[in-house]
C-alpha positions, 0 to 999 in steps of 0.5 A, a space after each residue: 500500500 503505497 505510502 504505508 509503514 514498512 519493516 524494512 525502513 526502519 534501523 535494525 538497532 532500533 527494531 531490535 532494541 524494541 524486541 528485546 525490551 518485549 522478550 524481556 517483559 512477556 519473557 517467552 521461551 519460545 518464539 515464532 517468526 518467518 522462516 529465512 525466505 520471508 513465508 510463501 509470500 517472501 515479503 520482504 518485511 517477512 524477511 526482515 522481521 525474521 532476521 530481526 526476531 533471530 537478533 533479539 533472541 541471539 542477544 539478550 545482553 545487547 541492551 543495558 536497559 532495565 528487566 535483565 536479559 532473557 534468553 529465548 530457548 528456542 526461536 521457531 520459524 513458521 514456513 510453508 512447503 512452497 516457501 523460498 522454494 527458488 531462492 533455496 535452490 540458488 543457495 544449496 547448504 544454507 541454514 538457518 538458526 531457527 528451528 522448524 516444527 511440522 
């Protein structure tokens, strides 16, 4: 939608300060995010909002900020069969950190 906000626009810092203050008040031990390829879709804010989430769950002591860090157990990825089907196929071996249930 033109003029509409959009994930990619904003710093990476800033989004995942924002993500780790949240880890660090609902204090989750599992997160779901997009798988790498953005969904079936591979929206690019899917894309980002995956690298994002995979960030704050990496760093839980980036941010000095008070509620201590929270480290998340395990960062999931929701995917879909046909999901990054063509841009898996040009990165053969590539792997994400997130785990995937089916």
């Amino acid at each position: 939608m033109p003029g509409a906000a959009r994930l990619v626009d904003v710093s990476v810092e800033r989004a995942v300060r924002q993500l780790v203050g949240w880890l660090r008040e609902f204090r989750p031990d599992w997160v779901v995010t997009h798988d790498a390829h953005g969904g079936m879709t591979g929206h690019p804010d899917h894309q980002r909002t995956h690298r994002l989430v995979l960030l704050a769950a990496a760093l839980p002591g980036r941010f000095p900020e008070p509620g201590g860090p929270r480290r998340v157990r395990r960062p999931l990825c929701a995917t879909h069969p046909h999901a990054g089907t063509a841009a898996a196929a040009s990165r053969p071996g590539r792997r994400t950190p997130c785990r995937t249930r089916r």
